[in-house]
C-alpha positions in Angstrom: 69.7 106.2 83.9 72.8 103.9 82.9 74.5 104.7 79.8 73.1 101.8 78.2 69.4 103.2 78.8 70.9 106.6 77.6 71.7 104.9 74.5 68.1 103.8 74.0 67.2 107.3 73.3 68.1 108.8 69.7 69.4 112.0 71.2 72.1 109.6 72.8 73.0 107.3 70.4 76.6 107.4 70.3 76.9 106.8 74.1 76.6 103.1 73.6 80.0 102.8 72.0 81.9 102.2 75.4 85.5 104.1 73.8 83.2 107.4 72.7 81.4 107.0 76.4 84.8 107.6 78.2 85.9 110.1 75.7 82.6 112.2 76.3 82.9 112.4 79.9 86.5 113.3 79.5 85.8 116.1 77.6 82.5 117.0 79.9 85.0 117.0 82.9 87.7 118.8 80.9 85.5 122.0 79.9 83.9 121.9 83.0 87.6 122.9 84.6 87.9 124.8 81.6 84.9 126.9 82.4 85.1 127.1 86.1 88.9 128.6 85.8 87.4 131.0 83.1 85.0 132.5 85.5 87.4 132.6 88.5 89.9 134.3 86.5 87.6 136.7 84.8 86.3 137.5 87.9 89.5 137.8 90.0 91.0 140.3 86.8 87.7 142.5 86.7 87.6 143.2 90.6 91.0 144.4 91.1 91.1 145.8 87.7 87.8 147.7 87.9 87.3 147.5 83.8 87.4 145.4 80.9 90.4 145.8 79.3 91.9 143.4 81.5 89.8 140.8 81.2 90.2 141.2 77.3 94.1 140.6 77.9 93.5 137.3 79.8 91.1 135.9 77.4 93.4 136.8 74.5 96.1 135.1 76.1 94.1 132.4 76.5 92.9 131.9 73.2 95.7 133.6 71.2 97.3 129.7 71.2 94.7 128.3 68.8 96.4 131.0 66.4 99.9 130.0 67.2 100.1 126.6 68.4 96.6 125.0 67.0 98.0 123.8 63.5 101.2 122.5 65.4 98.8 120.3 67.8 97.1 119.3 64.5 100.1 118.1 63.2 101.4 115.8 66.6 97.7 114.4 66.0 98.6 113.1 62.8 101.9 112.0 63.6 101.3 110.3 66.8 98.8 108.3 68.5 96.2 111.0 69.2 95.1 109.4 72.8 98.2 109.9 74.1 97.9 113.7 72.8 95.0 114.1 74.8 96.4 112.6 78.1 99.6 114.8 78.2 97.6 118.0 77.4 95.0 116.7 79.9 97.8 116.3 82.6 99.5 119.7 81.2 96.3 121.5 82.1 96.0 120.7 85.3 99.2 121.4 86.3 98.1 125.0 85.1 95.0 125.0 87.1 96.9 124.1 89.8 99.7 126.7 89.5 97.2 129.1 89.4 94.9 127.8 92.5 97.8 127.5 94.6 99.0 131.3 94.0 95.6 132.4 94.8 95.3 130.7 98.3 98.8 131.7 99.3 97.8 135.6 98.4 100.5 136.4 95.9 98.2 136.3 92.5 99.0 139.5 90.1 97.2 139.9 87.2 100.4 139.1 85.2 100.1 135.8 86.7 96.8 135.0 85.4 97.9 136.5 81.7 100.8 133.9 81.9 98.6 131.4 83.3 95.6 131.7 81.1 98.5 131.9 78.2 100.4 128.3 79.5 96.4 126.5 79.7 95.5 127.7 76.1 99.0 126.1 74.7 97.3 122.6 76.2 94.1 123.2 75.0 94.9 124.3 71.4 97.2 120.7 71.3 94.7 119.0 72.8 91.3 119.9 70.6 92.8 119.1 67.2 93.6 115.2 68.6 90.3 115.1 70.5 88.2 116.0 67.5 90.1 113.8 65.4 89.8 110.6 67.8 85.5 110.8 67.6 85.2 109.5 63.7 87.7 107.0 65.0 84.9 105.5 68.1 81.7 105.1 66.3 80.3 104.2 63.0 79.2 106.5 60.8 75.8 106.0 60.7 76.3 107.3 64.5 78.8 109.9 64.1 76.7 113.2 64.0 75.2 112.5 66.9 78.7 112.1 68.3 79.9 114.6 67.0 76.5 116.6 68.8 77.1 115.0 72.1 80.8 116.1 72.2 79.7 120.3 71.1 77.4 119.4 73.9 79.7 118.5 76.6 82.0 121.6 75.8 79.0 123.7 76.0 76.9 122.3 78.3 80.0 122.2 81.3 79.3 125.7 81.4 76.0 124.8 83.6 77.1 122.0 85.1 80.4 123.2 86.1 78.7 127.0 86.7 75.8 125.6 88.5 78.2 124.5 91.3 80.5 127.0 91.7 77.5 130.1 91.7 76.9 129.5 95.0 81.1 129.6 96.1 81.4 132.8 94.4 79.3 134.6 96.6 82.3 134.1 99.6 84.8 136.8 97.7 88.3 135.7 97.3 87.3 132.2 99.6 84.8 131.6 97.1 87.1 132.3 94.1 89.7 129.8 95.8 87.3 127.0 96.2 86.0 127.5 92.7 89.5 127.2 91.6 90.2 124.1 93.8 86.6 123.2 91.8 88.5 123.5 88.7 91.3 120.9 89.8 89.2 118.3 90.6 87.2 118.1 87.6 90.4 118.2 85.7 91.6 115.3 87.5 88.1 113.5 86.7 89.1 114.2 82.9 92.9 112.5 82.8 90.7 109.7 84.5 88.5 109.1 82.0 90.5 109.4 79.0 93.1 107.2 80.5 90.1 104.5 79.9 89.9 104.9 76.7 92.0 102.3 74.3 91.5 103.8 70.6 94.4 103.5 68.7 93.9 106.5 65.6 96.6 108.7 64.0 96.5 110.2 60.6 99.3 110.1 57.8 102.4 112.7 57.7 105.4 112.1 55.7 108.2 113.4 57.4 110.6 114.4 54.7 108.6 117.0 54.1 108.8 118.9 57.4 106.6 121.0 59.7 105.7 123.9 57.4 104.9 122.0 54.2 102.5 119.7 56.3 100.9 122.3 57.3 100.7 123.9 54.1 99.0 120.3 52.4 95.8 121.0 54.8 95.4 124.3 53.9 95.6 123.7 50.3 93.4 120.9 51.0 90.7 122.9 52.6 90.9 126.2 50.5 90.8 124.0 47.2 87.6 122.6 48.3 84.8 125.1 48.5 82.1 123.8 50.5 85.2 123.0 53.2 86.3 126.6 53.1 83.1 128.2 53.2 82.1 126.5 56.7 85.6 127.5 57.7 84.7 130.8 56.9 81.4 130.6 58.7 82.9 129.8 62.1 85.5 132.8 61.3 82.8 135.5 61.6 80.9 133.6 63.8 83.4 133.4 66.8 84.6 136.9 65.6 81.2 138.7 66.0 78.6 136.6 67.9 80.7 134.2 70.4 84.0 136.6 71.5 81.4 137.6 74.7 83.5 136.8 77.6 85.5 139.8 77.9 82.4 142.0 78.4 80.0 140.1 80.5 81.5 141.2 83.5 80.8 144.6 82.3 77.4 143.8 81.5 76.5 142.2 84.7 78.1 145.6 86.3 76.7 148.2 84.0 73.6 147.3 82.4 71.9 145.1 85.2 73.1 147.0 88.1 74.6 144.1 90.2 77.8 143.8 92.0 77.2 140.5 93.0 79.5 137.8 90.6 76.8 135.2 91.4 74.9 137.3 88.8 78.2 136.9 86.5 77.4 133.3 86.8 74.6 132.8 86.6 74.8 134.5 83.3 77.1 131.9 82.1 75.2 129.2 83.3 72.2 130.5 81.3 74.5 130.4 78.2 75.6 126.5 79.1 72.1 125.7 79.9 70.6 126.8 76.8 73.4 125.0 75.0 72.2 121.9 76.6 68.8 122.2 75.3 69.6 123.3 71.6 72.2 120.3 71.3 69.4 118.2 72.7 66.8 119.3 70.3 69.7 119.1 67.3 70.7 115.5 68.7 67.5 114.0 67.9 67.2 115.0 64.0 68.3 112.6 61.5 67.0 114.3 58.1 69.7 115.7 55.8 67.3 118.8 55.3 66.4 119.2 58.8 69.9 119.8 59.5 70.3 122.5 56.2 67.8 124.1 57.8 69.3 124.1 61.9 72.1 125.7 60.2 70.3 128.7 58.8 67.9 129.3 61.5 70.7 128.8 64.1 73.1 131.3 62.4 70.7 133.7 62.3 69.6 133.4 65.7 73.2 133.5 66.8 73.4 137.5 65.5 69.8 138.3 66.9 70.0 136.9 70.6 73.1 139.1 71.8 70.7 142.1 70.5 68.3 141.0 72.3 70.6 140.5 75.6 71.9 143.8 74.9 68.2 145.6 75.3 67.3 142.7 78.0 67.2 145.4 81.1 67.2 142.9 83.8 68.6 140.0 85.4 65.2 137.3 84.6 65.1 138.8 80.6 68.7 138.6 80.4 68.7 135.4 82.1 66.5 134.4 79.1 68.1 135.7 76.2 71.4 134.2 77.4 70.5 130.8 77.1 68.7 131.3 73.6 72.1 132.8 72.8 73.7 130.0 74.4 71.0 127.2 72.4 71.9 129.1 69.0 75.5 129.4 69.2 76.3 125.7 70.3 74.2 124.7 68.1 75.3 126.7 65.1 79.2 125.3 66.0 78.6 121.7 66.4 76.6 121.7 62.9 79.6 123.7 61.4 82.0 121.2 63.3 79.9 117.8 61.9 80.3 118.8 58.2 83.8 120.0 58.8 84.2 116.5 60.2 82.4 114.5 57.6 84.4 116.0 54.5 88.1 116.2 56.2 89.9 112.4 55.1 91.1 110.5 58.3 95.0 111.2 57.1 94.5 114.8 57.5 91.7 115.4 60.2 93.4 116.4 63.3 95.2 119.2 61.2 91.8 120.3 59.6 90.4 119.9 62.9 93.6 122.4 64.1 93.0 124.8 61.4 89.0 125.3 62.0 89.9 125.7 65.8 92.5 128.2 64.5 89.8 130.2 62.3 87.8 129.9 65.7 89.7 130.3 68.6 92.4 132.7 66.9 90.1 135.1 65.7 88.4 135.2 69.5 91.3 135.9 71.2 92.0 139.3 69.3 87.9 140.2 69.2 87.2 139.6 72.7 91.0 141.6 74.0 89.1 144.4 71.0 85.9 143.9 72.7 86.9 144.2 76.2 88.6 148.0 75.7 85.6 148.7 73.6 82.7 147.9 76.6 84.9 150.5 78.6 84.5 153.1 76.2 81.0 152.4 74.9 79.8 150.4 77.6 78.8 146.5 76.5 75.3 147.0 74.8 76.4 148.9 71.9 78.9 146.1 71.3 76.9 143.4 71.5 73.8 144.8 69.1 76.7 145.6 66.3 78.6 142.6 66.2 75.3 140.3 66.9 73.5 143.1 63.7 76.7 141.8 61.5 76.4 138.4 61.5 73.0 138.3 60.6 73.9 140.7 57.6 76.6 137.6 56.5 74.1 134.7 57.2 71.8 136.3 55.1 73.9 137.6 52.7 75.5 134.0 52.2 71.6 132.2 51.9 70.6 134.7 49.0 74.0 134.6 47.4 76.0 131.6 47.7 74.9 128.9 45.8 76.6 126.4 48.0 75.1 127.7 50.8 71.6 127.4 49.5 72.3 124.1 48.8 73.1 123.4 51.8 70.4 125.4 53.4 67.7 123.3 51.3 69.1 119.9 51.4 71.6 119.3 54.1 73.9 118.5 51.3 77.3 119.9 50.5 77.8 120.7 46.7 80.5 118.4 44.9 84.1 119.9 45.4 
């Protein structure tokens, strides 16, 4: 179907804006290379490691960046032109990728050089997501913009299948199938700088100089934390990506342990399940257009999000767990792109790339030092009891927040944020 037909379809809207088209498969083609490196890397670590704990040191060094270097990405997306942000990070990225393919094939990759590497690739992406987020509101009107902002959560989450769905079958080749999965993971980078090279939005936000890096920073914090309903979904996708989405470290573990398989196919296909049930929930959330409808996505989906890793956790086997991934997968991606649309919709257009900075620092930060906790806990206590604790936690919260927030309920209800 052309994108044109796509558009005819309310789950699609946005895609008949020709700038947001390009940026969408940019950012498809970007976290499918993402997510491809993500599994070769996790998989290369956990072999010659034999535990966790080393795949909870790359994935903190990955995301440890959106802690570090997030707010100052936010900032170059106010200063400059934020297209231009997203092509150098882009090209950054893949020279990352390709460092680390290159090492691979010649047989001299260590496990240091994945920590560095994975450390280098999350210093582009946490510049890069601030500018990218901020460039969306920028493409489309508004009466179109939640459903961009829908179809962009999707494309992050839903590379996981389609990336995942092509390299299961090259894993099964061990260290040939990790190389090609790898050489996988250049090429779809290339595809991204492509695409966002066709894109001709011209956005930046304000900054005034005189007042330096710091004190920037500083004027979107205040700005967020002296608006409540802001800071509360801030503080959402805190314990959210603490608790219920700081996974990766462990699912080796959990493929391993508790399904008894060897086989990193099974790894995968795990994965895939979680970008495949992401597809579906963003589908399903793409379509709504009620205020209250959405209130009401939010709740059920937070909820879900603690109650699906529980249910993973006591899966057994490969088909249950097969299952329960992609509800995980549907709940979670669903559950962060509603967080990320009213995030979007309050943050002004002078500040948004370093709001957008900050709420991937609340995110991404707090997952980096979860999932390197997470990853030394599954080798003490094996992955299950993990899972069912954090996944228990979050529900607590969610609920906690619906009886006793009164913004929250609002919001719940109606769809509608209170009045800052």
């Amino acid at each position: 179907m052309s994108p044109n037909g796509l558009s005819s379809l309310p789950q699609f809207a946005a895609l008949r804006h020709r700038e947001f088209r390009f940026t969408w498969l940019a950012s498809m083609a970007s976290s499918a290379a993402m997510w491809t490196t993500i599994v070769a890397s996790s998989w290369i670590v956990f072999e010659r490691s034999s535990g966790s704990g080393w795949v909870g040191i790359v994935t903190f060094a990955a995301m440890i960046p959106f802690l570090f270097v997030a707010p100052i990405g936010g900032l170059l997306g106010d200063m400059f032109d934020r297209r231009r942000v997203v092509i150098i990070s882009f090209l950054f990225n893949w020279a990352v990728i390709v460092a680390l393919a290159a090492i691979s094939i010649t047989g001299a990759l260590q496990l240091w050089h994945v920590a560095v590497l994975a450390l280098v690739g999350g210093i582009a992406r946490s510049i890069q997501e601030p500018s990218l987020s901020a460039l969306i509101p920028n493409q489309v009107p508004k009466e179109d913009l939640l459903n961009a902002l829908i179809l962009q959560g999707a494309s992050r989450h839903g590379a996981r299948f389609f990336g995942l769905i092509v390299a299961a079958p090259l894993l099964t080749f061990d260290q040939l199938g990790v190389n090609a999965v790898l050489v996988l993971s250049v090429t779809f980078q290339v595809l991204a700088v492509v695409a966002i090279a066709g894109v001709r939005t011209a956005s930046s936000g304000e900054t005034q100089p005189e007042h330096g890096i710091v004190r920037s920073l500083v004027d979107s914090l205040v700005f967020i934390y002296s608006h409540q309903p802001l800071a509360l979904f801030v503080l959402m996708v805190t314990f959210h990506c603490a608790l219920v989405m700081s996974f990766e470290s462990i699912m080796p573990s959990f493929s391993r342990d508790s399904l008894g398989d060897d086989d990193p196919s099974i790894f995968n296909l795990l994965m895939m399940g979680f970008g495949a049930g992401s597809l579906v929930g963003m589908a399903m959330l793409a379509g709504v257009r009620s205020e209250r409808r959405k209130g009401q996505f939010l709740l059920y989906t937070g909820v879900a999000s603690g109650i699906t890793p529980i249910l993973l956790a006591v899966s057994g086997s490969i088909p249950i767990a097969l299952i329960f991934a992609a509800t995980m997968g549907a709940s979670q991606a669903t559950f962060m792109a509603l967080t990320n649309t009213y995030v979007q919709v309050m943050a002004p257009d002078r500040l948004r790339a370093r709001i957008s900075s900050l709420y991937v620092l609340h995110a991404g930060g707090i997952m980096a030092f979860a999932n390197l906790g997470y990853g030394f806990m599954a080798d003490i206590f094996t992955a299950p009891p993990v899972l069912i604790t954090t996944g228990a936690l979050f529900v607590v919260i969610v609920v906690s927040l619906a009886v006793g927030q009164p913004i929250m309920r609002n919001v719940y209800r109606t769809g509608q944020t209170a009045p800052a």
